[in-house]
N, C-alpha and C positions, 0 to 999 in steps of 0.2 A: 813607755818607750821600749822599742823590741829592735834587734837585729838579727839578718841574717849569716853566718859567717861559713867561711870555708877550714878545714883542716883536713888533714889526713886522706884527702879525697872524698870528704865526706862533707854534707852540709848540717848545721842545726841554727834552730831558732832562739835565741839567747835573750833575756833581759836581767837585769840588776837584780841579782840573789839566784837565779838560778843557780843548782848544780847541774855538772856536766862531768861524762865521761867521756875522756878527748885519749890518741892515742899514749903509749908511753912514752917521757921523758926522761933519760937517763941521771942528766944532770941537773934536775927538781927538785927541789928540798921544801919543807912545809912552810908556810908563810910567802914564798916566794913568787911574787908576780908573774905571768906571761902575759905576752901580748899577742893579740891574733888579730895582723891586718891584713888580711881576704876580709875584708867586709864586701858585702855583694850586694844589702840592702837595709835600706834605716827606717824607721817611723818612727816619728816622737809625738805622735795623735793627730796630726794634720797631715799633710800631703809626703807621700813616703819618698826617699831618696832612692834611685836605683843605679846601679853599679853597671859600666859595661867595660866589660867585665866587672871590675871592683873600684870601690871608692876611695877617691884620692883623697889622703889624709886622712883617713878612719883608720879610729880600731877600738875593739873591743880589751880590757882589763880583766883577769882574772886571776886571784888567789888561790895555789895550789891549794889542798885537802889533805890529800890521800897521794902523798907519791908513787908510790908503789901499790896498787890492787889490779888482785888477778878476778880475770874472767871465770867461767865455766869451765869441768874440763871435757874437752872434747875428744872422745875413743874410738880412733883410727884399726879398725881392723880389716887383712885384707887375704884372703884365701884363696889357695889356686887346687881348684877342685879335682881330685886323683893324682896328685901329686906329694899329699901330705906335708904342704908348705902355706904355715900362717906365720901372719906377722900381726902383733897387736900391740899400737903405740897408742903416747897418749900427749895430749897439749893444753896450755892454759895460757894465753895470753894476759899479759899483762899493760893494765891501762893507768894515768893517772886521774885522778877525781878535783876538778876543778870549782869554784863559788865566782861566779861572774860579779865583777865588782861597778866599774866604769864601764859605760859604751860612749867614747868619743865621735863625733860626725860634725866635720867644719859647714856652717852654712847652713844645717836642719833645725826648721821649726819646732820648736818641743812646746806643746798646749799641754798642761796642766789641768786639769779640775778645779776648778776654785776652791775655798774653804767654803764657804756658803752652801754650793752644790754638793760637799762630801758630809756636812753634818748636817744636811735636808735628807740625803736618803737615808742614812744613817739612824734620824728619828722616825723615819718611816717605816723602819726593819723595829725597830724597837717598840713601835704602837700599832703594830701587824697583830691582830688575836692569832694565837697559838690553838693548833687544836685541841692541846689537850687540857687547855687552860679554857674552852669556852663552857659557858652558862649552860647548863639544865635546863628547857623549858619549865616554866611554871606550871603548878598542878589546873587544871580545868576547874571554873567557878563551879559546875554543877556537883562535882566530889565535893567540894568546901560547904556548900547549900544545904543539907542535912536532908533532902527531900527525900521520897520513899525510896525503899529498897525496892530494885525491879529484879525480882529470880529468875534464873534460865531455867526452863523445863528441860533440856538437855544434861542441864547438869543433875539436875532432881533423877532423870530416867538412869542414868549413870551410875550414881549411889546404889539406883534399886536393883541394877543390875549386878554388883559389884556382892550387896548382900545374898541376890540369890545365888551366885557361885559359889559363893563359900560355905551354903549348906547343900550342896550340890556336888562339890569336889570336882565337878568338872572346870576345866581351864578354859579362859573367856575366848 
């Protein structure tokens, strides 16, 4: 199940456990619930709800985090050239850090997974061969068969060549 919500002028796509950074709230303290009803949009796995504007009687639950966390800081410089006039400030906004808890929505279908369906794939990820866990091909019956040895004549020219250098001092 997902939503869409509005805050701060701003949209995000939310479901249960996400974190979020929404804008600052002064008076947020940890533990503390918000509610965010700008819902705009709902799906609970079947046909989605859409908002025109926004949905009546929705809202999304979340548990503050992080009351207070600041942003980047951002370094404002600004020079007026032949004049010998700079200014150089600096900013860090501050947000608070939210865990979506609840998505409330009156009237929307929520489909579920089954149990059956969630420990079918579940054994199917688990009896998946791994690559680093598969088999060695088997050695070839003719290495096993004890039959003749067949020599490379390449390799034999190689050796002979390998000897004459060496009494030779020249480099191959």
């Amino acid at each position: 199940m997902f939503a869409v919500i509005e805050d701060g002028s701003r949209q995000y796509r939310v479901q249960p456990g996400d974190m979020l950074t929404v804008d600052y709230r002064s008076d947020a303290k940890k533990g503390d619930t918000l509610t965010f009803d700008r819902v705009l949009l709902a799906n609970g796995g079947a046909a989605s709800a859409i908002g025109r504007p926004i949905l009546e009687g929705a809202t999304v639950d979340a548990e503050v985090v992080v009351p207070e966390a600041k942003g980047p800081k951002i370094e404002v410089q600004k020079i007026r050239r032949r004049k010998n006039s700079r200014r150089h400030t600096g900013h860090r906004q501050k947000h608070t850090e939210v865990r979506i808890t609840e998505i409330h929505v009156p009237g929307l279908d929520i489909v579920e997974p089954s149990a059956a369906d969630e420990t079918a794939a579940e054994q199917a990820v688990m009896t998946a061969p791994h690559p680093q866990t598969a088999e060695m091909p088997a050695a070839s019956p003719q290495a096993d068969s004890g039959s003749e040895t067949v020599t490379d004549s390449n390799a034999e020219s190689s050796s002979a060549n390998e000897n004459s250098s060496e009494s030779d001092g020249s480099l191959p």
